[in-house]
C-alpha positions, -999 to 999 in steps of 0.1 A, spaced: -838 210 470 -855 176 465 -867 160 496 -834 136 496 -809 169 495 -828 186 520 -827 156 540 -790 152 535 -784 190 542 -802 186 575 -778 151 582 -748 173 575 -753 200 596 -765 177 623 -731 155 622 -711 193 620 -725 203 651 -719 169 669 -682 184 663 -692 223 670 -687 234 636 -709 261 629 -719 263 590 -730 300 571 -731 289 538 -734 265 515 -723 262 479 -735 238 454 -736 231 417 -770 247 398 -789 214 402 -828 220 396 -830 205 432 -806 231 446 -825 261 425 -862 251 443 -879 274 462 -877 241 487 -840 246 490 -847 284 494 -869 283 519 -851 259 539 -815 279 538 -833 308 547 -851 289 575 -817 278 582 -799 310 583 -778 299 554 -763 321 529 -764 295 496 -738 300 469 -738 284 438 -707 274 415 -705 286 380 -718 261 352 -693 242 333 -665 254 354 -648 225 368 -623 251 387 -644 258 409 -645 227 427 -617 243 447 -642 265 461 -651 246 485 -618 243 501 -610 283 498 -640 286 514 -631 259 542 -596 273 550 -608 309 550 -626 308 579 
């Protein structure tokens, strides 16, 4: 991830444990800043399992809330 999405990524899961949600994953679009060995090393780091949506496939948008209400 660029420095800026790394930063926000940190921000996020910050504010989600302020509220005791606990994240695993996290799925974003293929973005050169998402496909970085930064971004790698930082969800694995993390302990996050990083997902990635299919290109061109608006549909999977809903992903995000599947993935939300699964758990």
């Amino acid at each position: 991830m660029g420095r800026s999405a790394c930063r926000a990524l940190l921000v996020a899961l910050r504010d989600y444990r302020a509220f005791d949600i606990t994240c695993q994953r996290v799925l974003t679009d293929n973005g050169a800043c998402y496909k970085s060995r930064r971004c790698a090393r930082l969800c694995q780091r993390l302990g996050l399992h990083h997902l990635r949506t299919k290109p061109y496939i608006p549909q999977t948008n809903m992903m995000v809330y599947a993935l939300r209400l699964s758990q």
